[in-house]
C-alpha positions in Angstrom: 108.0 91.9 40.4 106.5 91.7 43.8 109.2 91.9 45.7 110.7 95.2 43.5 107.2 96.8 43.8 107.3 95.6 47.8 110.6 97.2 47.8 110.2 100.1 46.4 107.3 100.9 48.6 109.3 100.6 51.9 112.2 102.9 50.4 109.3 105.3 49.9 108.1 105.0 53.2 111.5 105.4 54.4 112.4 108.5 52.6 108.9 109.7 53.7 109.7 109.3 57.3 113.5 110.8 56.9 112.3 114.2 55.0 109.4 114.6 58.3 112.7 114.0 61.1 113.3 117.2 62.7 116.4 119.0 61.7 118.8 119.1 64.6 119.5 123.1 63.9 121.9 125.6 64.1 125.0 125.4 66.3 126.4 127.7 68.7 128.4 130.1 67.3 131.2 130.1 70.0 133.3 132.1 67.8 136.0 129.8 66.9 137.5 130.1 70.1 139.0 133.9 69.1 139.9 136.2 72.1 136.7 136.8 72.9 136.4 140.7 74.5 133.0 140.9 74.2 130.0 138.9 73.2 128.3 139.1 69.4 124.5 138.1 69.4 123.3 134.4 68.1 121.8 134.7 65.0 119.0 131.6 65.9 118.0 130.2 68.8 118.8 126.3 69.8 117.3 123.6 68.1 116.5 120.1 68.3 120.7 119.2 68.3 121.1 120.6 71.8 117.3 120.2 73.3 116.8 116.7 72.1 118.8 114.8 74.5 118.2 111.7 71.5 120.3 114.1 69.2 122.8 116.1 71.4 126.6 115.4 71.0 129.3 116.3 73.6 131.6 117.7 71.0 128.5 120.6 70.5 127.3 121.2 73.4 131.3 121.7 75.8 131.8 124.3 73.4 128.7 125.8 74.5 129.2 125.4 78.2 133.0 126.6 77.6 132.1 130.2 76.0 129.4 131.0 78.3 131.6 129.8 81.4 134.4 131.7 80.2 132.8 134.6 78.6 129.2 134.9 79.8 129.4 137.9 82.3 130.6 140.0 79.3 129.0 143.2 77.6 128.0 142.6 74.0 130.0 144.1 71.1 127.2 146.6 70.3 126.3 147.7 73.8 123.0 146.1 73.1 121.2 143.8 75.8 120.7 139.8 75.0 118.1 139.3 72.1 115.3 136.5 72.4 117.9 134.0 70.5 120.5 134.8 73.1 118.3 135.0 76.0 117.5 131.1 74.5 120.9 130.1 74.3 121.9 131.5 78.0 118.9 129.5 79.3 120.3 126.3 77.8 123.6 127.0 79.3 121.5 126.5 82.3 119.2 123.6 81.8 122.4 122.0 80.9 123.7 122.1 84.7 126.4 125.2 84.3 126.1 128.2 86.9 123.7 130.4 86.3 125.8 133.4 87.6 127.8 133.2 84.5 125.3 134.0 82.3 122.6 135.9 85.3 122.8 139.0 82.4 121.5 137.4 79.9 118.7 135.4 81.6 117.8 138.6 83.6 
């Protein structure tokens, strides 16, 4: 009986301590790759996945680096300028170590 009740209270600890982890967050929307002419906004900004160096994964964050490299110096679809998500996501593309120059719109 002590050792269920002991039990149980550590799988309720656990599960206490999983629901408070941080949710890793949206990922880039790199547009599957299309034939990108233009660039469409992000709809959120970066989360934890690519700022948390504990949680980001290569296979996330090249395709990333490869859109931006590729298409950063691009107008976006709607003629608009770079929203606050995009502006965020440009920045990363920075921090990350890529060239600036491909993305200099966007960061201003």
């Amino acid at each position: 009986m002590r050792t269920t009740v002991t039990l149980c209270g550590l799988l309720l600890a656990l599960t206490a301590c999983t629901a408070q982890a941080a949710e890793p967050g949206p990922v880039f929307d790199n547009e599957a790759n299309a034939d990108v002419t233009c660039l469409k906004h992000q709809a959120s900004a970066p989360g934890a996945r690519y700022s948390d160096e504990a949680e980001r994964r290569s296979d996330e964050v090249l395709p990333l680096l490869r859109y931006y490299t590729a298409h950063g110096r691009k107008q976006f679809c709607d003629g608009q300028g770079a929203s606050a998500n995009d502006k965020a996501w440009a920045q990363l593309y920075v921090q990350l170590g890529a060239d600036r120059a491909n993305v200099s719109a966007l960061v201003g």
